[in-house]
Backbone as CSV, one residue per row, in Angstrom:
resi,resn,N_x,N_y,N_z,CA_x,CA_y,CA_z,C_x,C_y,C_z
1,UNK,120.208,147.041,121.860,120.020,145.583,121.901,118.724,145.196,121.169
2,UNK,117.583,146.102,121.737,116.449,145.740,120.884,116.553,145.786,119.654
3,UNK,116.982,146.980,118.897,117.428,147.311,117.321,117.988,146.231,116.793
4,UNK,119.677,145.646,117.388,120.141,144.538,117.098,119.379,143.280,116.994
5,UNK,118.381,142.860,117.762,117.270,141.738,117.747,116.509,141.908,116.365
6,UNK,115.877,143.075,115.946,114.962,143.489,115.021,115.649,143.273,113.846
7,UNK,116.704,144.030,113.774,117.728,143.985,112.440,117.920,142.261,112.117
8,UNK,117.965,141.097,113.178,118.313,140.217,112.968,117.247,139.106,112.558
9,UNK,116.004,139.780,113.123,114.531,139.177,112.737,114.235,139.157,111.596
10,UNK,114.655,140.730,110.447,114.574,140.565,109.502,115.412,140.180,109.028
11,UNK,116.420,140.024,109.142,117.210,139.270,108.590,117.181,137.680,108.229
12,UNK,116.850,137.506,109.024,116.334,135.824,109.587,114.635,135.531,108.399
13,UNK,113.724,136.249,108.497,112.673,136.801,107.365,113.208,136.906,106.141
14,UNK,113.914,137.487,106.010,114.904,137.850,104.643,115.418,136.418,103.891
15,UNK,116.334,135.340,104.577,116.740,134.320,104.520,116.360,133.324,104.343
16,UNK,114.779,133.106,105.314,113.781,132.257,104.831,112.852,132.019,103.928
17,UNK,112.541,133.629,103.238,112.062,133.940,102.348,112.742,133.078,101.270
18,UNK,113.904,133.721,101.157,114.865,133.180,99.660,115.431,131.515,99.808
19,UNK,115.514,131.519,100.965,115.526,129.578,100.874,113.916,129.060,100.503
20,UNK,113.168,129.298,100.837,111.743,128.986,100.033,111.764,129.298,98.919
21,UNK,112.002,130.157,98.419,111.633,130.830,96.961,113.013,129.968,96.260
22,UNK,113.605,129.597,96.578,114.967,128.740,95.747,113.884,127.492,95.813
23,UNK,113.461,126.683,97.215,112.929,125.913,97.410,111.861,125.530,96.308
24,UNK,111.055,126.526,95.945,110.018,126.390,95.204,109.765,126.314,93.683
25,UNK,111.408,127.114,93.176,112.183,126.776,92.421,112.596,125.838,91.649
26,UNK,113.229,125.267,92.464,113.687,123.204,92.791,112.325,122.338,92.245
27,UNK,111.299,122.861,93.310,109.883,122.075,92.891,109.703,122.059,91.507
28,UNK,109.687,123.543,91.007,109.147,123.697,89.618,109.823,122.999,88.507
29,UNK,111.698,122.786,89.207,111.833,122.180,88.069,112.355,121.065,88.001
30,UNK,111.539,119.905,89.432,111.710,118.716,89.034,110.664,118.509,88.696
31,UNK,109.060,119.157,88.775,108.087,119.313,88.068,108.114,119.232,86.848
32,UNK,108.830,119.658,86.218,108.954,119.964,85.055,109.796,118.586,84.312
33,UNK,110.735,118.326,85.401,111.724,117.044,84.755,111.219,115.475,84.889
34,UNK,110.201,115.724,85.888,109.688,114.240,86.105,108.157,113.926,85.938
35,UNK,107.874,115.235,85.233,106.010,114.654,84.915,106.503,113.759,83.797
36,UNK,105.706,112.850,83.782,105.771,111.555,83.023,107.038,110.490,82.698
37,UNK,107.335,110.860,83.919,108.863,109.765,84.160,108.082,108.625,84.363
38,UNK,108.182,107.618,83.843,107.828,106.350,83.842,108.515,105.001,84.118
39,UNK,108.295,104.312,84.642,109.079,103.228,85.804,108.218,101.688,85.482
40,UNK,108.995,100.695,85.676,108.315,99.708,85.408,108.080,98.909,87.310
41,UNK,106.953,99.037,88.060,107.483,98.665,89.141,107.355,97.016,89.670
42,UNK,107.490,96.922,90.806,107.798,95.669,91.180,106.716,94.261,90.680
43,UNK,105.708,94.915,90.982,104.224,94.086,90.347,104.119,93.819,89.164
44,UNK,105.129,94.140,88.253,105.058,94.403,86.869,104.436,94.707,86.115
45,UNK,103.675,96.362,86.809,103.285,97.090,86.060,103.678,98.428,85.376
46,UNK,103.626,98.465,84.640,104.126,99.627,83.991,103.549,101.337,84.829
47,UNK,104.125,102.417,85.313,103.453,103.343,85.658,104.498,104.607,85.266
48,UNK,102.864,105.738,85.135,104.179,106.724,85.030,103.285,108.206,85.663
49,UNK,104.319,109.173,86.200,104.224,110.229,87.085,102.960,111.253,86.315
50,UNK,101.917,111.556,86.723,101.264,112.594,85.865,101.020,113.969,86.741
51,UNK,101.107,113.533,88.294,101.458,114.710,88.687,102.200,115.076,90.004
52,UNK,102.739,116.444,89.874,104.118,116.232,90.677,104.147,117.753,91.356
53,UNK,103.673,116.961,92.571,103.963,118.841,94.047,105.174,118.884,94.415
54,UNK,105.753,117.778,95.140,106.949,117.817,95.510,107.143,116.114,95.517
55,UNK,108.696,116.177,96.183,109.153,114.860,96.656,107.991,113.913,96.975
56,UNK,107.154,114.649,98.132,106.678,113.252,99.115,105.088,113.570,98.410
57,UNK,105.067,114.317,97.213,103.619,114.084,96.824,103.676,114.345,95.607
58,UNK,103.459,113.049,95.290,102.561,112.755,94.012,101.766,111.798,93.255
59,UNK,101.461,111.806,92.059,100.673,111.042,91.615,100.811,110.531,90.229
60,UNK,100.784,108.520,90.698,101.179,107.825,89.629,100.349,107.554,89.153
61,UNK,99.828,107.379,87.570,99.202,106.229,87.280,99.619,105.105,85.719
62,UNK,99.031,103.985,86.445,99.172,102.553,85.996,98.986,102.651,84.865
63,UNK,99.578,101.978,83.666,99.383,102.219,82.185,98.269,101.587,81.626
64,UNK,98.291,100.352,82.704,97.092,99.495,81.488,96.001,99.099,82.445
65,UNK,95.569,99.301,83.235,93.906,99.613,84.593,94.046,101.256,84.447
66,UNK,94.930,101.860,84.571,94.556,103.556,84.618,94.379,103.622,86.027
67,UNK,94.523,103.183,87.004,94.649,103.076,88.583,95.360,104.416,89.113
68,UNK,94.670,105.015,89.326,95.820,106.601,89.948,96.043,105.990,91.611
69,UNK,97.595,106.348,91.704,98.329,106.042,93.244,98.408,107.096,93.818
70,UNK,98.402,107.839,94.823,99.271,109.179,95.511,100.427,108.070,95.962
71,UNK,101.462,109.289,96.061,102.447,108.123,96.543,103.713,109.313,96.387
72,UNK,105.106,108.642,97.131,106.477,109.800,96.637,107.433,109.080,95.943
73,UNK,108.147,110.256,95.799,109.045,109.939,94.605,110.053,108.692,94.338
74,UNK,110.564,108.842,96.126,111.164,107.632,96.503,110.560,106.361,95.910
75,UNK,109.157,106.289,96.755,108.921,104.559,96.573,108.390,104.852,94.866
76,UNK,108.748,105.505,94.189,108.220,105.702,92.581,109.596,104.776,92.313
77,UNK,110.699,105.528,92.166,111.945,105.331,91.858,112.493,103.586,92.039
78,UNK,112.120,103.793,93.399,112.342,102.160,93.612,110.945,101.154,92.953
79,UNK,110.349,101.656,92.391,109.739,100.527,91.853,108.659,99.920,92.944
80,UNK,107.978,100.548,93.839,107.223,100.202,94.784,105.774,100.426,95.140
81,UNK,105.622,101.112,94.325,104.026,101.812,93.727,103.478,100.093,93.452
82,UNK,102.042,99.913,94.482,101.185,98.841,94.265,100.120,99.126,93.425
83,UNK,99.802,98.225,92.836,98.337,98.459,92.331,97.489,97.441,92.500
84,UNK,96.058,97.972,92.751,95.160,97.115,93.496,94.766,96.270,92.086
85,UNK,95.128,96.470,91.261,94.468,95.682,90.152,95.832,94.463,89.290
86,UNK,96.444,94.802,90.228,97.598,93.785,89.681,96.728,91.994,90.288
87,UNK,96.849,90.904,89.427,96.733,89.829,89.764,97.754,89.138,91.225
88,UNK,96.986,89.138,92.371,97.721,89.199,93.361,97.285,87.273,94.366
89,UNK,96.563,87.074,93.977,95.675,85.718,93.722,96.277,84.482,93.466
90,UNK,97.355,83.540,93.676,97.709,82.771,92.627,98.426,83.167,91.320
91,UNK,98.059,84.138,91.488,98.925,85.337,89.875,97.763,85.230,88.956
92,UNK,96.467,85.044,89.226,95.468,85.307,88.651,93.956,85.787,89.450
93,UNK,93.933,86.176,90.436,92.766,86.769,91.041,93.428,88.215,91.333
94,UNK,92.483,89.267,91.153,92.604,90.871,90.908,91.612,91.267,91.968
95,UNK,92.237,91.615,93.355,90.915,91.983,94.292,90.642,93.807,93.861
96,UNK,91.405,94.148,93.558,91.009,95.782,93.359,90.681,96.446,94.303
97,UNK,89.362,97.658,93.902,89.504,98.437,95.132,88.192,97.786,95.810
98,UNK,87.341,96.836,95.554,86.688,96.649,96.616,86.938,95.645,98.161
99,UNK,86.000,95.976,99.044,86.414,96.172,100.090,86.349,94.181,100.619
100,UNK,87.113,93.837,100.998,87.575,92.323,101.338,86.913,91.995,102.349
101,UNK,87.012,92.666,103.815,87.393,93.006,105.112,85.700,93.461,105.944
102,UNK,85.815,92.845,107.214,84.804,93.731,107.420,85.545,94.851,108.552
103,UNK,84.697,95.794,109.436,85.266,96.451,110.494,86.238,95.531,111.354
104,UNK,86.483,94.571,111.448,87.294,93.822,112.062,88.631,92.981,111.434
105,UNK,88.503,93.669,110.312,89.492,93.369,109.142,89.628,92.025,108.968
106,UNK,88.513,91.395,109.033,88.590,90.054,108.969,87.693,89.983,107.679
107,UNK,87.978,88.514,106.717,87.930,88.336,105.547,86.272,88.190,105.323
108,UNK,85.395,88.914,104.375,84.045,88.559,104.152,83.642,87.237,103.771
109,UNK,82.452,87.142,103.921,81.992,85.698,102.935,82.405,85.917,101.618
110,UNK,82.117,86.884,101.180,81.818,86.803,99.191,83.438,86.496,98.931
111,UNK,84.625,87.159,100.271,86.063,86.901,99.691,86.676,85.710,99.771
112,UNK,85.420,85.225,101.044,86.153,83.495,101.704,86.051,83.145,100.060
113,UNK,85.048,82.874,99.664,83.977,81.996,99.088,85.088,82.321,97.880
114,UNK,85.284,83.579,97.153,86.076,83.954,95.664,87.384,82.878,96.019
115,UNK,88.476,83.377,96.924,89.434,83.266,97.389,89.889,81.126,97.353
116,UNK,88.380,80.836,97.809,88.355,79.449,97.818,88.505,78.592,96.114
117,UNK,87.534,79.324,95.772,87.177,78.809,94.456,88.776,79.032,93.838
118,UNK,89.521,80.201,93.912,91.075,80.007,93.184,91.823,79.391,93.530
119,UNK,91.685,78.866,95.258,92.848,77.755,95.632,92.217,76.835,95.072
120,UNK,91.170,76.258,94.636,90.873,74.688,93.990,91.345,74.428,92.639
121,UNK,91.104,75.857,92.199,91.382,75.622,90.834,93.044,75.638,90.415
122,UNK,93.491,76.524,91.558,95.145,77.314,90.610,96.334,77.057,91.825
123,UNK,95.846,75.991,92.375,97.367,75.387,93.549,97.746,73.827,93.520
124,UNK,96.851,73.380,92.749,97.548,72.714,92.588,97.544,71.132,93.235
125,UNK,96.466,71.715,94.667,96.589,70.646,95.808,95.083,70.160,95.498
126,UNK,94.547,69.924,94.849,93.231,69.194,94.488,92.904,68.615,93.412
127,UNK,93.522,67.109,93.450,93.457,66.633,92.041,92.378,66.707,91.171
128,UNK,91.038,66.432,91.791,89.677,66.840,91.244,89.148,67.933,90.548
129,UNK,90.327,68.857,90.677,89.868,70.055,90.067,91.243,70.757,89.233
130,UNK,92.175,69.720,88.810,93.488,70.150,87.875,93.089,70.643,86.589
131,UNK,91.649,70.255,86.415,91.459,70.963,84.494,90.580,72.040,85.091
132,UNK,90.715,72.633,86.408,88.954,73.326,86.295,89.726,74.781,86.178
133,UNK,89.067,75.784,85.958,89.453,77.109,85.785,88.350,78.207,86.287
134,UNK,88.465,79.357,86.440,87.528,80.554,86.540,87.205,81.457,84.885
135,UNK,86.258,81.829,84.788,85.926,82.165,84.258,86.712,83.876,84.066
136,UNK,87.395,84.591,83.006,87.881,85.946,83.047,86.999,86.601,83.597
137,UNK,85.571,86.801,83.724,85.075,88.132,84.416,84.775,87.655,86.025
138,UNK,85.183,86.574,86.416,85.260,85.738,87.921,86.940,86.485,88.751
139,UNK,87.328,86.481,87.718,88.548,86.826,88.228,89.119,88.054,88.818
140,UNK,88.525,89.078,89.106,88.090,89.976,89.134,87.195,90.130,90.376
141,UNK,87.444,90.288,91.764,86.615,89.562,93.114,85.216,90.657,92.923
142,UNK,85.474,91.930,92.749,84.637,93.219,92.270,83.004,92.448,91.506
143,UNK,83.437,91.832,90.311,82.671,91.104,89.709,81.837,89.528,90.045
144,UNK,82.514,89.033,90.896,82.266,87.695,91.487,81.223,88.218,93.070
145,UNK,81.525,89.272,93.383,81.173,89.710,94.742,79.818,90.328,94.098
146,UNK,79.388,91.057,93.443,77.785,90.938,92.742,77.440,90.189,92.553
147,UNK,77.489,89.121,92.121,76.811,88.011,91.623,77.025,87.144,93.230
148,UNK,77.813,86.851,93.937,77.287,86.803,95.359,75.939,86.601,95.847
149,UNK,76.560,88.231,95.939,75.332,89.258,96.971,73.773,89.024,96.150
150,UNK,74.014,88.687,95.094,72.434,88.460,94.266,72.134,87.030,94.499
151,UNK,73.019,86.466,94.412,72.243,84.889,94.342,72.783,83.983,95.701
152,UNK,73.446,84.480,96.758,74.010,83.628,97.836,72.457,83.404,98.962
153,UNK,71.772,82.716,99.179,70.985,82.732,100.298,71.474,81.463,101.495
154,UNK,70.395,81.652,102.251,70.934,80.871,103.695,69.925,80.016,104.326
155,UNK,69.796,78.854,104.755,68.850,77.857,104.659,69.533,77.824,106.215
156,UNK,68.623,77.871,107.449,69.330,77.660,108.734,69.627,76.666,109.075
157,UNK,70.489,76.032,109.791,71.114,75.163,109.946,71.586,74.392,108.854
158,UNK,72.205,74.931,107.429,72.675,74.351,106.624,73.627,74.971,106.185
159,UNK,74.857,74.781,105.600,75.813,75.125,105.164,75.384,75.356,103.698
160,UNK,75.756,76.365,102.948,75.715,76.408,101.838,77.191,76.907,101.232
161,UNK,77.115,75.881,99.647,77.970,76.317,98.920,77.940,76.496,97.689
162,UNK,79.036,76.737,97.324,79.250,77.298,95.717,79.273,75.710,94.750
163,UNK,78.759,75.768,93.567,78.615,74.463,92.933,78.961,74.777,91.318
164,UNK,79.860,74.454,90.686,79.654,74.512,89.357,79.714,73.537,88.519
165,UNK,78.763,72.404,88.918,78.525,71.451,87.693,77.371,70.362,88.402
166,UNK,76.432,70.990,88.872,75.246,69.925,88.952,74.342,70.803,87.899
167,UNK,74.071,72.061,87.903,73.248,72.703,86.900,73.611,72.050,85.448
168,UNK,75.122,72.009,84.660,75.692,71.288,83.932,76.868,70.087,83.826
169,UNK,76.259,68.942,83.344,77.321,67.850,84.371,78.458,68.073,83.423
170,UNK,79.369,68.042,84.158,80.567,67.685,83.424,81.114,69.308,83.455
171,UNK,80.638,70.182,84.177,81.482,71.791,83.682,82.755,71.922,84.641
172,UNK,83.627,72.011,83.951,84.562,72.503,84.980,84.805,74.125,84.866
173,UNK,84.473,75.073,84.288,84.184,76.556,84.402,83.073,76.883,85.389
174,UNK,84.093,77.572,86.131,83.178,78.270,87.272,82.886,79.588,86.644
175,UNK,81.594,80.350,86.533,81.329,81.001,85.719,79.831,81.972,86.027
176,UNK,78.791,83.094,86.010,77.775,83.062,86.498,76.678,81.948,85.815
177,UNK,76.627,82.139,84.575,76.124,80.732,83.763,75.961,79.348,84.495
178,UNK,77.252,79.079,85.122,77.225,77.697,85.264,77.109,77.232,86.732
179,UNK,77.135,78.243,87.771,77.575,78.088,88.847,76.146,78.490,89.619
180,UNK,76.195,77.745,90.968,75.163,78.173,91.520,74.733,77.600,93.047
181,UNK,74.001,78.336,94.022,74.670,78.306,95.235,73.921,76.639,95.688
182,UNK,74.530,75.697,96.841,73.896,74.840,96.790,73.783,74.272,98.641
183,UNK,73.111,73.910,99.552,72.997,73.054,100.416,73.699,72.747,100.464
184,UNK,75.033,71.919,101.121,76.046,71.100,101.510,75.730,69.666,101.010
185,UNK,74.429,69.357,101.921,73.678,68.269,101.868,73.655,67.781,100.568
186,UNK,73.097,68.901,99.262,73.049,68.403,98.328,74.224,68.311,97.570
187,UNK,75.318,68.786,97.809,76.481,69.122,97.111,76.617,67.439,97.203
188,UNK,77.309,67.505,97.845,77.497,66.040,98.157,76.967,65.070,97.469
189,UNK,75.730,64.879,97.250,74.775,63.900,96.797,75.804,63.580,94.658
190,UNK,76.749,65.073,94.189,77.250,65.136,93.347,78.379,64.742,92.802
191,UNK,79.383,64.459,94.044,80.968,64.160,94.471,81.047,62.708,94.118
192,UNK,81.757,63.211,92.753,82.429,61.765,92.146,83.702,60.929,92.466
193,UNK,84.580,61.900,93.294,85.714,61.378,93.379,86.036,60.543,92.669
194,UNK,86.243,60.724,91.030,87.022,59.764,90.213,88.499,59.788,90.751
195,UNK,89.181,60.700,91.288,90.653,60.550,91.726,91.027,59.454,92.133
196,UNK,90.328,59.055,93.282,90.077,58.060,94.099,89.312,56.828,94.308
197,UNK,88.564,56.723,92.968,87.537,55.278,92.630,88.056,54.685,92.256
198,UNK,89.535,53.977,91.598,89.404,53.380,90.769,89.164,53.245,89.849
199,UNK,88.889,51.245,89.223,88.953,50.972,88.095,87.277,50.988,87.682
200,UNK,86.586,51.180,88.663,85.343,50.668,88.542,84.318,51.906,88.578
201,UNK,83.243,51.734,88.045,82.222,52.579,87.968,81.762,53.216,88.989
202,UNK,80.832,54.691,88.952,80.553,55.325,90.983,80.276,54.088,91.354
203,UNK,79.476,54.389,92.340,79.155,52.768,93.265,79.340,51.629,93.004
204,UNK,80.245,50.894,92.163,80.328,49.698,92.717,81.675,49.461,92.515
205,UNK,82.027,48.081,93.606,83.178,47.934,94.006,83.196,46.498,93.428
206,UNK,84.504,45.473,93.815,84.891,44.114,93.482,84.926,43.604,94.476
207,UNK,84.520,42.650,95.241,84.697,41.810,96.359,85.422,40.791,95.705
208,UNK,86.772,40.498,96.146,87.631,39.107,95.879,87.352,38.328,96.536
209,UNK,86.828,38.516,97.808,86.363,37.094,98.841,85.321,36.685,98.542
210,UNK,83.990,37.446,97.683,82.669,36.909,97.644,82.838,36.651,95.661
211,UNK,83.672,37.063,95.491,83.840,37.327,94.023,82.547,37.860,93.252
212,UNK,82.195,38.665,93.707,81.172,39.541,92.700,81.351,41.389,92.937
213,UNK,80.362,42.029,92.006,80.528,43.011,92.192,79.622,43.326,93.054
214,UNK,80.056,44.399,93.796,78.654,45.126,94.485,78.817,46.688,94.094
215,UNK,77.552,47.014,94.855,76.908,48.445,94.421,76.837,49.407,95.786
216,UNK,77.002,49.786,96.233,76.565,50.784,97.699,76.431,52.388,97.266
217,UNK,75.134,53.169,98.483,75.181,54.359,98.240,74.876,54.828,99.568
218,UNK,74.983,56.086,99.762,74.361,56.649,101.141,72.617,57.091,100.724
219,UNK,72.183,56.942,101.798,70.486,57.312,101.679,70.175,58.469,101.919
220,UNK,68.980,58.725,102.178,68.577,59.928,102.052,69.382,60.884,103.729
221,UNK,68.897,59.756,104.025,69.916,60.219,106.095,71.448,60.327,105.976
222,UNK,72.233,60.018,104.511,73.587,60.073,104.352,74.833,58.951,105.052
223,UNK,73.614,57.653,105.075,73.909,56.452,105.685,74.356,55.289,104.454
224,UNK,75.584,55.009,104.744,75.932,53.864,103.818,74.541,52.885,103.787
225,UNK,74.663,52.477,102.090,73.338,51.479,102.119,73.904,50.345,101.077
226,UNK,74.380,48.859,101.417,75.009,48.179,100.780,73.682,47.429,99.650
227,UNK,73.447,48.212,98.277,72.463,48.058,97.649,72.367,46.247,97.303
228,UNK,73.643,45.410,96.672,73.856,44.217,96.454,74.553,43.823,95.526
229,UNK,75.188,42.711,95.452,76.258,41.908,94.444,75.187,41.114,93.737
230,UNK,76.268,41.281,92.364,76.413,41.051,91.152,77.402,40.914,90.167
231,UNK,77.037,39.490,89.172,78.235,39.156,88.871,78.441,39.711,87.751
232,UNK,78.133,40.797,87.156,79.026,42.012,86.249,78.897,43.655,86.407
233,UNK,79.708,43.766,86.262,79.850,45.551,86.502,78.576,46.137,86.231
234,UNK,78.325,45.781,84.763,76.379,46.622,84.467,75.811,46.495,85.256
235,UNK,75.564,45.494,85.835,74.300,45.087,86.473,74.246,45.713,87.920
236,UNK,75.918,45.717,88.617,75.872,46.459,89.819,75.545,48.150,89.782
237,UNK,76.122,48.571,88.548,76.104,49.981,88.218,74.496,50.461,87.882
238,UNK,73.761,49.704,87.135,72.699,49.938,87.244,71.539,50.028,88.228
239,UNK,71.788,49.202,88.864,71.555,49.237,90.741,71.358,50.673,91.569
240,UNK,72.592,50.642,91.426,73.388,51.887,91.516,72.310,53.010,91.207
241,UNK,72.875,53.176,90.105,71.791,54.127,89.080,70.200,54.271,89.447
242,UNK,69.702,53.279,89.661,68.380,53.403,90.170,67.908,54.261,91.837
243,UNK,69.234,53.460,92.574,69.110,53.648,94.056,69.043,55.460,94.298
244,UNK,70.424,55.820,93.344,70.828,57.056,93.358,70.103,58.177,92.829
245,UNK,69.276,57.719,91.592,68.172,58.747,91.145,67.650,58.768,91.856
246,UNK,66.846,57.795,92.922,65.618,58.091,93.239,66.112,59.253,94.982
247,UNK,67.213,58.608,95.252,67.639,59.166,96.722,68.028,61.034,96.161
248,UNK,68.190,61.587,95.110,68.378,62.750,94.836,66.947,63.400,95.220
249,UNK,65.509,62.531,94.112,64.789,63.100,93.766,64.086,63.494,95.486
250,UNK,64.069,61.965,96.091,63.711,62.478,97.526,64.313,63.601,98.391
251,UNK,65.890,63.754,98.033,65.945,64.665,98.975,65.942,66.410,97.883
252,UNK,65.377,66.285,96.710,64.920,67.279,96.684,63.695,67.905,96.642
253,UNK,62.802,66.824,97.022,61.182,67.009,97.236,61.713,67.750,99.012
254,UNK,62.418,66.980,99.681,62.750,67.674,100.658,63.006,68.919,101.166
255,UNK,63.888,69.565,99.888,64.187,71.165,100.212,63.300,72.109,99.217
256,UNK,62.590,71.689,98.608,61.792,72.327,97.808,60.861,73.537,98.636
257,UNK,60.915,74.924,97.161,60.606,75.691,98.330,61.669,76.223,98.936
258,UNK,62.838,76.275,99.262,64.228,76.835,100.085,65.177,77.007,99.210
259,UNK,65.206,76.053,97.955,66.254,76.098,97.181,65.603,76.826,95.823
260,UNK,66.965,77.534,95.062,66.376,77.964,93.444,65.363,76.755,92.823
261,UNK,64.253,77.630,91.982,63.682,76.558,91.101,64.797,76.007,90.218
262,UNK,65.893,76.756,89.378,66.238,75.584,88.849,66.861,74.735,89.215
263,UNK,67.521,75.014,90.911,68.283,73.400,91.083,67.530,72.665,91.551
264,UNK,66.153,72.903,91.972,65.385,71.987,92.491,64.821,71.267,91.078
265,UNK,64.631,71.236,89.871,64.200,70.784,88.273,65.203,70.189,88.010
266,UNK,66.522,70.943,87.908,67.790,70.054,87.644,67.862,68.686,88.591
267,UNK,67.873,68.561,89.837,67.590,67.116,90.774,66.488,66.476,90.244
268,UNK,65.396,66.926,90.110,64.482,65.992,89.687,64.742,65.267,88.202
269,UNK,65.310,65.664,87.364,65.842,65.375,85.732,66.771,64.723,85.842
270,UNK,67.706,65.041,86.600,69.180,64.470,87.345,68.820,62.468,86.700
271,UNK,70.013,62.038,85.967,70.463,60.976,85.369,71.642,60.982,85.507
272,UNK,71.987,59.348,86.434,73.378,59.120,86.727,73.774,58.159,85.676
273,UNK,75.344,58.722,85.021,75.743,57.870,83.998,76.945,56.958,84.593
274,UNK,76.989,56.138,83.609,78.296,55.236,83.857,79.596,55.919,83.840
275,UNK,79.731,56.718,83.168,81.021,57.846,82.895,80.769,58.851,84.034
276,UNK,79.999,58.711,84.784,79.948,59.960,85.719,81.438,59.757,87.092
């Protein structure tokens, strides 16, 4: 009985041997048949196999980032291989391999902040910003997330944000050039809402009951201030113009010292136009 057991052990040894060695076989020569099988996958990127252990291991990479995947054959075949560098954003922001998330897998500042700037620009739902765009090396969160971490600071009890067009009026490229971090407080002091003004110049409006124009602005406390009527547009707009330079320059004698020198130079230079 024992003999019979032994005889059958090797036997059983014998069998497993040669199903492996067929096994390994097989490997070598889908190794051989599928290094550089190439697939177009779902993301629409082009990828192709460069190296190949077996079925459930191997390794793709992306034709045009060069992105190496581990990954198997299956999700190769089907076209399911991701790549972190595919535009995943609107179909134009590329988060890649840096890290979004903190330990709580919840979204960072530098990603709120990227992430924000592409819904204004590329959805569609903000008329104020239908011509504005990102800049190609913005697009790219990797690249936007340095320039962050270098220039984002924090003023307590103030909200700060991202600004790209008080440094240059009129920019709609968000860009490192053009962009730059700002107070809430002061953001604001910038917000033209042409969408929504009307026929008439920033501050001033038409009174049909008093029939003149008037002028209004918020003050330095962010308090409506009904500056006064006048019976032509210049004259209210210029009003205007005066009230509004000077309420910038005060509230940037205010943060001076907390904020960059140049947005604190840019407020003080700061000229409100009629086209603004």
């Amino acid at each position: 009985m024992w003999v019979l057991q032994k005889l059958r052990g090797v036997a059983t040894q014998k069998s497993w041997r040669k199903i492996m060695g067929v096994s390994k076989e097989i490997c070598k020569q889908q190794a051989l048949t599928r290094l550089g099988e190439t697939r177009i996958m779902s993301c629409g990127e082009i990828a192709f196999i460069i190296e190949y252990i077996n079925a459930t291991n191997i390794k793709v990479q992306f034709k045009t980032t060069k992105e190496i995947v581990n990954t198997t054959y299956l999700i190769f075949i089907n076209g399911n291989v991701k790549s972190h560098f595919t535009p995943s954003v609107y179909g134009v922001g590329i988060v890649g391999l840096e890290k979004a998330t903190d330990i709580n897998n919840k979204n960072i500042n530098s990603y709120r902040c990227w992430h924000s700037m592409l819904t204004r620009c590329y959805t569609g739902k903000y008329p104020d910003y239908e011509d504005c765009s990102v800049c190609d090396e913005w697009l790219f969160y990797s690249n936007f997330k340095k320039w962050y971490d270098n220039n984002f600071y924090y003023i307590e009890g103030r909200k700060t944000e991202l600004d790209k067009d008080i440094l240059f009026k009129g920019n709609r490229i968000y860009s490192p050039l053009n962009c730059i971090f700002t107070p809430k407080r002061i953001n604001i002091l910038f917000v033209t809402r042409k969408s929504k003004r009307g026929l008439y110049p920033i501050g001033v409006h038409w009174s049909k009951q008093k029939r003149k124009y008037f002028s209004q602005c918020r003050d330095d406390n962010n308090k409506t201030v009904l500056i006064g009527g006048f019976n032509n547009v210049k004259d209210a707009f210029m009003a205007y113009k005066k009230y509004k330079e000077n309420i910038i320059k005060i509230i940037a004698e205010k943060y001076k010292g907390q904020i960059p020198t140049k947005l604190y130079e840019t407020m003080i230079r700061y000229t409100v136009s009629i086209t603004d």
